[in-house]
DOTIGU-577183 format. One record per residue (C-alpha): residue number from 1; z, x, y. Coordinates in steps of 0.05 Angstrom, whole numbers. Each point is the difference from the previous one (the first is absolute). Example, Ala and Ser with C-alpha at 12.3 -4.5 7.8 and 13.67 -1.06 7.14 Angstrom:
<rs>
<sepa: 1 | pz: 156 | px: 246 | py: -90>
<sepa: 2 | pz: -13 | px: 27 | py: 69>
</rs>
This chain:
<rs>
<sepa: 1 | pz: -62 | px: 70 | py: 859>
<sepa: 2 | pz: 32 | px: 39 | py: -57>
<sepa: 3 | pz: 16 | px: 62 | py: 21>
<sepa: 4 | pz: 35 | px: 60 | py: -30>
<sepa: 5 | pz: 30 | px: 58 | py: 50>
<sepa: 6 | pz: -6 | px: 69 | py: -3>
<sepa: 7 | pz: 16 | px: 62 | py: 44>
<sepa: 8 | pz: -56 | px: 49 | py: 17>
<sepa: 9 | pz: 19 | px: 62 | py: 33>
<sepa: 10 | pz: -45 | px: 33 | py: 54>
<sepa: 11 | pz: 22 | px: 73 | py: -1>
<sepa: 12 | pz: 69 | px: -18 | py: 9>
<sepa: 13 | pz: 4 | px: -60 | py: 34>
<sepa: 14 | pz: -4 | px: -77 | py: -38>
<sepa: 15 | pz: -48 | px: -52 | py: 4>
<sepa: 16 | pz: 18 | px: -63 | py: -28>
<sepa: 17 | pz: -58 | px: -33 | py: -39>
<sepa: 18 | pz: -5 | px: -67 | py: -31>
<sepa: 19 | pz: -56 | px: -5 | py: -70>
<sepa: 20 | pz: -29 | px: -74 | py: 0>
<sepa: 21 | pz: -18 | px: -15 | py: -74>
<sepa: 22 | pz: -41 | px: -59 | py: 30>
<sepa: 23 | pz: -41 | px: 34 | py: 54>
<sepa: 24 | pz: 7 | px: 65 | py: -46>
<sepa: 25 | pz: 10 | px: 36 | py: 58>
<sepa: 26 | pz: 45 | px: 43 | py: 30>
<sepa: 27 | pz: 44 | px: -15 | py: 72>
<sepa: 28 | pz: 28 | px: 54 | py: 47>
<sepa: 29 | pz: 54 | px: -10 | py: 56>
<sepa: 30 | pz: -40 | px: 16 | py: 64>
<sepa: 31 | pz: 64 | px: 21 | py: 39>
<sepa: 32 | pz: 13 | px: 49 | py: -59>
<sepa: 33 | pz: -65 | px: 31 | py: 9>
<sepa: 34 | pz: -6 | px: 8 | py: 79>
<sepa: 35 | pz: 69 | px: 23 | py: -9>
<sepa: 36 | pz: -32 | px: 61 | py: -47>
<sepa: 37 | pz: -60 | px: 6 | py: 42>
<sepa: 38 | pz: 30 | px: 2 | py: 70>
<sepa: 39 | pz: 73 | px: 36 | py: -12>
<sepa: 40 | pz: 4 | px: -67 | py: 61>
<sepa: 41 | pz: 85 | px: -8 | py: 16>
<sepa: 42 | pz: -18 | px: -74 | py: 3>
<sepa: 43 | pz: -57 | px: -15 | py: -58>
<sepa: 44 | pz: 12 | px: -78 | py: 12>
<sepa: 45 | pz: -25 | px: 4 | py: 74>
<sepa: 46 | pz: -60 | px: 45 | py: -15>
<sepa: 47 | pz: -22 | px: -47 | py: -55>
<sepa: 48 | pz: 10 | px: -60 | py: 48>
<sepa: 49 | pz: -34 | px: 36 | py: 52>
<sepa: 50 | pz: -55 | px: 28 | py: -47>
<sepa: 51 | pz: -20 | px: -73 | py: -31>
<sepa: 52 | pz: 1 | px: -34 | py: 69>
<sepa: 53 | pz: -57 | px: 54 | py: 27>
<sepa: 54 | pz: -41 | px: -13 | py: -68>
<sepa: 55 | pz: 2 | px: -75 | py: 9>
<sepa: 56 | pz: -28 | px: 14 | py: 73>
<sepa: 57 | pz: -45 | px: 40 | py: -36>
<sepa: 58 | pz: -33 | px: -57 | py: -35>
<sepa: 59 | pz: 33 | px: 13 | py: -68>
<sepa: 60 | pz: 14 | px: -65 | py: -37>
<sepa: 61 | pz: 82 | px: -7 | py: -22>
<sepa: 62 | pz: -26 | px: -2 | py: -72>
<sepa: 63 | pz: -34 | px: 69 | py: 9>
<sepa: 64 | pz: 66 | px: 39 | py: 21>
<sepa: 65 | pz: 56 | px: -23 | py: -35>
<sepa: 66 | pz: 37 | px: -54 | py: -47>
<sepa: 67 | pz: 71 | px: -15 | py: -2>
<sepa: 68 | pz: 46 | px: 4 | py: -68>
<sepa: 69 | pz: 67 | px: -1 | py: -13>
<sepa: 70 | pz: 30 | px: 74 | py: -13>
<sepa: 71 | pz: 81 | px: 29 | py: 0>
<sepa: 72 | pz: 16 | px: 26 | py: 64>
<sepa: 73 | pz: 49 | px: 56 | py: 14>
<sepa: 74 | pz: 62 | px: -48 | py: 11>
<sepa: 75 | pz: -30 | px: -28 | py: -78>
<sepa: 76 | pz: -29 | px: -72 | py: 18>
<sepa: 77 | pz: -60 | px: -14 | py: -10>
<sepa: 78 | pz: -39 | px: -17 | py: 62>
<sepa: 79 | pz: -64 | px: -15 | py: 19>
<sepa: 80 | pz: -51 | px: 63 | py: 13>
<sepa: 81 | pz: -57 | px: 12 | py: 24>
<sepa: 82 | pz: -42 | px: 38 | py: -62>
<sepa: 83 | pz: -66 | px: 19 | py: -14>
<sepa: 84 | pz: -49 | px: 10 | py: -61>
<sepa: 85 | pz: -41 | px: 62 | py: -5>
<sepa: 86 | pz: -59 | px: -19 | py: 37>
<sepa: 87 | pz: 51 | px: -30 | py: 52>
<sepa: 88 | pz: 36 | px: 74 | py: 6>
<sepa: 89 | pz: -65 | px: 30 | py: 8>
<sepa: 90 | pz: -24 | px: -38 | py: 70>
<sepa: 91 | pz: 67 | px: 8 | py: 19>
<sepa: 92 | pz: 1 | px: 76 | py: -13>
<sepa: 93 | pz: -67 | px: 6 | py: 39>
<sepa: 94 | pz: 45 | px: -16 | py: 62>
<sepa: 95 | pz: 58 | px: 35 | py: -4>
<sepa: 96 | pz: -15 | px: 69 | py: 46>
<sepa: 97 | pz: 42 | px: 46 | py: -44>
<sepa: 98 | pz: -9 | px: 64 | py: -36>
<sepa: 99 | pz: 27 | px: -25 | py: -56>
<sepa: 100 | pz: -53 | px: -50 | py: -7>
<sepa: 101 | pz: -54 | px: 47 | py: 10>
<sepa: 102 | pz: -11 | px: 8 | py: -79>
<sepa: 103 | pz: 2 | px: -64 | py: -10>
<sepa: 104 | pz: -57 | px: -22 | py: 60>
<sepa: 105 | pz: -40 | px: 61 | py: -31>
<sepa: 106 | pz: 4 | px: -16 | py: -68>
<sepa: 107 | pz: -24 | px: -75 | py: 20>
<sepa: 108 | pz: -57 | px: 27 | py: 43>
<sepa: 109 | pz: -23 | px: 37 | py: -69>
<sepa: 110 | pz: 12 | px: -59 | py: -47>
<sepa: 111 | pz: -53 | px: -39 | py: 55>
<sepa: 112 | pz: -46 | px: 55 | py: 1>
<sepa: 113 | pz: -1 | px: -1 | py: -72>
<sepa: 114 | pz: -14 | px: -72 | py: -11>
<sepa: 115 | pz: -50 | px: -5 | py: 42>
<sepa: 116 | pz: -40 | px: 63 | py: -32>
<sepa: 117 | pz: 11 | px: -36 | py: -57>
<sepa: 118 | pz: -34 | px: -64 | py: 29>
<sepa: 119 | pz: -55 | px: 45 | py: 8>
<sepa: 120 | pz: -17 | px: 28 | py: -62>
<sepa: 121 | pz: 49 | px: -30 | py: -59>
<sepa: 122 | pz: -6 | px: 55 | py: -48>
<sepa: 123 | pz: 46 | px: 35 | py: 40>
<sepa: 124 | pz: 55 | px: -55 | py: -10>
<sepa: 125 | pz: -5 | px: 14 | py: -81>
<sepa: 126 | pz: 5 | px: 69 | py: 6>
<sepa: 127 | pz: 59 | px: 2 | py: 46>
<sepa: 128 | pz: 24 | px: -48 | py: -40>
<sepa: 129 | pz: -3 | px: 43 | py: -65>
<sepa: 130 | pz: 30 | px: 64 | py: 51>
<sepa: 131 | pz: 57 | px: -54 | py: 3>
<sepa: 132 | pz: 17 | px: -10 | py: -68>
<sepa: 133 | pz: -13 | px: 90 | py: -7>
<sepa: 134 | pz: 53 | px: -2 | py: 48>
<sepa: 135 | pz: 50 | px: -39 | py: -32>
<sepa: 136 | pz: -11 | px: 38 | py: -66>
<sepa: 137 | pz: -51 | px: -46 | py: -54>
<sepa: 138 | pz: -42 | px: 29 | py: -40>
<sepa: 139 | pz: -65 | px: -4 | py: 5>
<sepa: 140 | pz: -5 | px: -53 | py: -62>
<sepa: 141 | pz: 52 | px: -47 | py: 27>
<sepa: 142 | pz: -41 | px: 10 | py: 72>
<sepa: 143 | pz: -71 | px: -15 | py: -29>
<sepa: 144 | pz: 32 | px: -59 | py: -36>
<sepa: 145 | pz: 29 | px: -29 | py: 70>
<sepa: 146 | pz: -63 | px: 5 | py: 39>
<sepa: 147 | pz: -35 | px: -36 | py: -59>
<sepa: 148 | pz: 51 | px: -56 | py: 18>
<sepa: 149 | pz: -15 | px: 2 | py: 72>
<sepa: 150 | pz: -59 | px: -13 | py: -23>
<sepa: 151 | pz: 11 | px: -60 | py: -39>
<sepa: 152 | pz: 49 | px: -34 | py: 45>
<sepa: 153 | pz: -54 | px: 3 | py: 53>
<sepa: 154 | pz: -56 | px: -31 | py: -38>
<sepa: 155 | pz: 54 | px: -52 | py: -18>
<sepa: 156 | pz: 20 | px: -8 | py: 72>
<sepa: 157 | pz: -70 | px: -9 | py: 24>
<sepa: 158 | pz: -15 | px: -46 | py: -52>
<sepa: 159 | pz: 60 | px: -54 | py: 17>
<sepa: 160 | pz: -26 | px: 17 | py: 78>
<sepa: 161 | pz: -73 | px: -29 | py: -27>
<sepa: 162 | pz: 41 | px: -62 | py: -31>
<sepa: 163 | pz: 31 | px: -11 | py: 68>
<sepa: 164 | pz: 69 | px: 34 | py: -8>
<sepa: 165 | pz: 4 | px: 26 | py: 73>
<sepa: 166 | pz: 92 | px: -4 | py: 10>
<sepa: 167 | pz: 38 | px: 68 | py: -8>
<sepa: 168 | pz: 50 | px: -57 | py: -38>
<sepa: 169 | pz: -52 | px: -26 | py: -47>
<sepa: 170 | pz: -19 | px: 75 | py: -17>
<sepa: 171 | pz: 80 | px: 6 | py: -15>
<sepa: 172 | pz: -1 | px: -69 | py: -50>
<sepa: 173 | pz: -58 | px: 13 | py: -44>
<sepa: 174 | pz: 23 | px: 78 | py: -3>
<sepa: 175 | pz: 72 | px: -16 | py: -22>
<sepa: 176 | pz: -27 | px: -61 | py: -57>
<sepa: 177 | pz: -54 | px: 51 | py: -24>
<sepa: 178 | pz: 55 | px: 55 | py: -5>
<sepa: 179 | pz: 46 | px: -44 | py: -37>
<sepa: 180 | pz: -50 | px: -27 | py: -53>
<sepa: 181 | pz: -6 | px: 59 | py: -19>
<sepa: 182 | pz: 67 | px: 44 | py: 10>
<sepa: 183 | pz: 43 | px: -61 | py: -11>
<sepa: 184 | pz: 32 | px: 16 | py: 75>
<sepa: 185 | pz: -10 | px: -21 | py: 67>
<sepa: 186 | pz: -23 | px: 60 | py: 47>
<sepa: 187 | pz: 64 | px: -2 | py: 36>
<sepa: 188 | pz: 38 | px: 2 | py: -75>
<sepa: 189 | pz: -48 | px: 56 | py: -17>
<sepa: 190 | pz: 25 | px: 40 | py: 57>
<sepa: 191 | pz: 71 | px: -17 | py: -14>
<sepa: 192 | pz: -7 | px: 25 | py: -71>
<sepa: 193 | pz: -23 | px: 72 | py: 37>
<sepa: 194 | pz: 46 | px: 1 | py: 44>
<sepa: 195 | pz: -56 | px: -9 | py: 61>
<sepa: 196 | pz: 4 | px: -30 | py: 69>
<sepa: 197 | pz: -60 | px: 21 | py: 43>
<sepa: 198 | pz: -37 | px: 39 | py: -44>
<sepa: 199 | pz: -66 | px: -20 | py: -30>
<sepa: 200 | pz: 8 | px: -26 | py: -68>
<sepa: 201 | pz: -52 | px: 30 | py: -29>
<sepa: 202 | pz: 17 | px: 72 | py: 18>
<sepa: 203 | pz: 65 | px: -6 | py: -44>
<sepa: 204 | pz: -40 | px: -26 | py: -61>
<sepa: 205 | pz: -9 | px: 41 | py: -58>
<sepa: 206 | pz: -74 | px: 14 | py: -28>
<sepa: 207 | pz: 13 | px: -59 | py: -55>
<sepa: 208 | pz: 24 | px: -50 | py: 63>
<sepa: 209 | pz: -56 | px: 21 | py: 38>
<sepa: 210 | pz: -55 | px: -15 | py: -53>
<sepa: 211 | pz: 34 | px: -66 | py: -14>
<sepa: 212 | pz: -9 | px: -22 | py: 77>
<sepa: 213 | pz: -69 | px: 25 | py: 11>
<sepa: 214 | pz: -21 | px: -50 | py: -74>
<sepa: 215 | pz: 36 | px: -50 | py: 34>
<sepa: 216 | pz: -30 | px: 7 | py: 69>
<sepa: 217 | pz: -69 | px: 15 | py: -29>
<sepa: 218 | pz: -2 | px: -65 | py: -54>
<sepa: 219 | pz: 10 | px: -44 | py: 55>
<sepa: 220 | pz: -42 | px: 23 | py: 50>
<sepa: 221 | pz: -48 | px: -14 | py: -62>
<sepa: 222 | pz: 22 | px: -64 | py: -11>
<sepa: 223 | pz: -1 | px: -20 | py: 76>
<sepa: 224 | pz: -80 | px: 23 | py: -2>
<sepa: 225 | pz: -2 | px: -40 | py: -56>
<sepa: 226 | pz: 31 | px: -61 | py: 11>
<sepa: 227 | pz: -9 | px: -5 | py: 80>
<sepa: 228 | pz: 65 | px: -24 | py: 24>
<sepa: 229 | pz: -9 | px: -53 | py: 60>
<sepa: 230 | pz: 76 | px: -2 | py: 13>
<sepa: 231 | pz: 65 | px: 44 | py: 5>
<sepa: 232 | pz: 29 | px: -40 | py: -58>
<sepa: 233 | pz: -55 | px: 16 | py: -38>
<sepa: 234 | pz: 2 | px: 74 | py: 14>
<sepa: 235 | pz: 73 | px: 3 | py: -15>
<sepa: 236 | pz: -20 | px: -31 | py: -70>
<sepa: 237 | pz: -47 | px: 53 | py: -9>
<sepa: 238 | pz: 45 | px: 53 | py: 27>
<sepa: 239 | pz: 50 | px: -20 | py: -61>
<sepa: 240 | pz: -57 | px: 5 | py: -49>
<sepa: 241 | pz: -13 | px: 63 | py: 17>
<sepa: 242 | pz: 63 | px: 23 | py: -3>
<sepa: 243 | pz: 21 | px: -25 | py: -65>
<sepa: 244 | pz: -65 | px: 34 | py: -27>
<sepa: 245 | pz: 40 | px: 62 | py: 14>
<sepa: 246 | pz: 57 | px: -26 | py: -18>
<sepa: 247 | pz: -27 | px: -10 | py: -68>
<sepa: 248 | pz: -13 | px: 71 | py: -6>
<sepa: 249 | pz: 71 | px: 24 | py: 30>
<sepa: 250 | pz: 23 | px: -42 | py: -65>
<sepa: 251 | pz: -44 | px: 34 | py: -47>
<sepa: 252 | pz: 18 | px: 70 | py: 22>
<sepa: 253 | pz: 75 | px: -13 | py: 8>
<sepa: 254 | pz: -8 | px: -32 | py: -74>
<sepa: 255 | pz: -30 | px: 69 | py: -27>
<sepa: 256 | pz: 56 | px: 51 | py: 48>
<sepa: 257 | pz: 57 | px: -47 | py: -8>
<sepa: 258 | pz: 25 | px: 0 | py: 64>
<sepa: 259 | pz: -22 | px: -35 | py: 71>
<sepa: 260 | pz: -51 | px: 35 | py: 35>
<sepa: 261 | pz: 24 | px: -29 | py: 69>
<sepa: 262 | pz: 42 | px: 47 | py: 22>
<sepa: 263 | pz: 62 | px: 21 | py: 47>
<sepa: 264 | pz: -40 | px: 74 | py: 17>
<sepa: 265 | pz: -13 | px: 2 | py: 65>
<sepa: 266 | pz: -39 | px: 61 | py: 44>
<sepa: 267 | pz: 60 | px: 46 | py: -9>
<sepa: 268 | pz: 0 | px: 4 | py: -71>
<sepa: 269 | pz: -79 | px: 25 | py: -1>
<sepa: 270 | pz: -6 | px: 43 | py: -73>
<sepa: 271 | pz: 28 | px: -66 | py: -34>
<sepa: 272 | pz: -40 | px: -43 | py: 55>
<sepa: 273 | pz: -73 | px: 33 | py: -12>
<sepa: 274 | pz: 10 | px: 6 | py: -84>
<sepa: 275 | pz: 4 | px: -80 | py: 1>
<sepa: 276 | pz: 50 | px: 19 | py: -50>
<sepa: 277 | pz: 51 | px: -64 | py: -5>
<sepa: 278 | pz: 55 | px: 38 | py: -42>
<sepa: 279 | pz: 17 | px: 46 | py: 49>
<sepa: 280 | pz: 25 | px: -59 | py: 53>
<sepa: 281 | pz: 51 | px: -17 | py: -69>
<sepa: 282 | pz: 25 | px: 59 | py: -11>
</rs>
C-alpha cells in the first residue's frame, strides 16, 4: 500500500492519518482517536481493552480495525492499529464519552435518513440537490449534476443486466470509459484536480460534465445494442463509448484552443460552473 501521511488536528490535539491511493481511502490511528475521545492517561490500554470486549461482542477483526505503518513519537515508524471511516464510526458507537456524543448523533441521523430515503427515493434527489445548495452551486451547475446521476444510473443498471455484479468491475469499465474519452485514468483525473476522496464528478466543470454523461449515455446505447455476453466485451464497448466523447472533447478543444479537461476543482466554482477552460490558464 502506497500511502502518503498527513496530520489532522482535532481541536487541538493530532491524529495521524495515512491516504491509500489504492483503496482511495483514508486511515486513522485508533490510539490517536480514543486518546481525543477519552482524555484516557493510558489510550493504549483502553484501546486494548476496548477491541478485546468488541471481539467478545461478535465483531469480526476486519470490522474494527487494520494495521499500517505510521511515525511514532520517538519517529519510527511502527506498526498501528488504524481505521477507515466506516471503521471509526463502529468504533465511535462504543466509546461512552461526551465527546463522542456528536458524532453517535450525527450517525443515528445519517441512518434515519437513509432509510427514509429507502422509502420514498425522491427524497434522496432532493437532499441531494440541498447538498450541492449547501456547498454553494448554482442552480445550473446543480440541475446539470442530477441529470448525470441520472445517466450513470441507467448506465449502471444496464452493465448490472449484462451481468456486471463486482464493486471492482464497476471500477474497470468506469476508469477505460473515462479515459477514452478524457485521455486520463480516473485516478489521473483526480490528480490533475488535486482530489483524494471527493467525487469526481462534483469538481467537473459544466463542459466536463456534458462530456461524461455523452460518454456514459453512448455506451449504455451501444450495450442495448450490441448485447454484451462478457466483461471483455463490455469493456470494449465501454471504450467506444468513451471515445465517442472523446471525439467531441477534440472538436471543441479544436474551436477554444485549449484542453477542456481541466485542473478546477469544487473550490474554484465561478470558473468551475462557466465550463470556461481559459480561466484554469490564466
Amino acid at each position: 500500500m502506497s500511502t502518503k501521511e498527513a496530520l489532522q488536528l482535532f481541536g487541538e490535539r493530532k491524529i495521524r492519518t495515512a491516504w491509500s491511493e489504492e483503496e482511495e481511502k483514508w486511515y486513522f490511528s485508533i490510539i490517536d482517536v480514543v486518546a481525543v475521545l477519552t482524555d484516557s492517561a493510558d489510550p493504549k490500554r483502553y484501546w486494548s481493552v476496548l477491541k478485546v470486549r468488541l471481539k467478545n461482542e461478535g465483531a469480526e477483526p476486519t470490522t474494527i480495525c487494520s494495521t499500517l505503518k505510521m511515525k511514532a513519537t520517538d519517529g519510527k515508524m511502527r506498526q498501528t492499529d488504524v481505521a477507515d471511516q466506516q471503521q471509526l464510526f463502529r468504533l465511535i458507537q462504543s466509546i461512552p464519552s461526551p465527546k463522542a456524543e456528536p458524532f453517535k448523533q450525527w450517525i443515528a441521523q445519517v441512518a434515519s435518513e437513509r432509510l427514509d430515503e429507502i422509502q420514498d427515493p425522491e427524497l434522496a434527489i432532493l437532499r441531494g440537490a440541498d447538498y450541492y445548495r449547501a456547498k454553494g452551486y448554482s442552480e445550473g451547475w446543480i440541475n446539470q449534476r442530477l441529470q448525470s446521476i441520472r445517466m450513470r444510473k441507467e448506465l449502471t443498471d444496464e452493465w448490472k443486466a449484462r451481468g456486471i455484479e463486482k464493486e471492482k468491475d464497476y471500477a474497470i469499465l468506469t476508469n477505460e470509459l473515462t479515459k477514452a474519452w478524457s485521455g486520463l485514468t480516473v485516478l489521473e483525473y483526480k490528480d490533475l484536480k488535486g482530489l483524494k476522496k471527493e467525487n469526481l464528478r462534483d469538481n467537473m466543470t459544466d463542459i466536463e460534465l456534458v462530456l461524461n454523461m455523452l460518454a456514459e449515455v453512448s455506451t449504455k446505447a451501444i450495450s442495448q445494442a450490441k448485447q454484451p455476453k462478457t466483461f471483455n466485451q463490455s469493456r470494449n464497448i465501454a471504450r467506444e463509448g468513451g471515445s465517442i466523447a472523446g471525439e467531441a472533447r477534440e472538436n471543441i478543444e479544436k474551436r477554444v484552443g485549449t484542453s477542456v479537461v481541466t485542473s478546477l476543482n469544487a473550490k474554484d466554482k465561478p470558473a468551475l460552473e462557466t465550463g470556461t477552460p481559459e480561466i484554469d490558464n490564466q
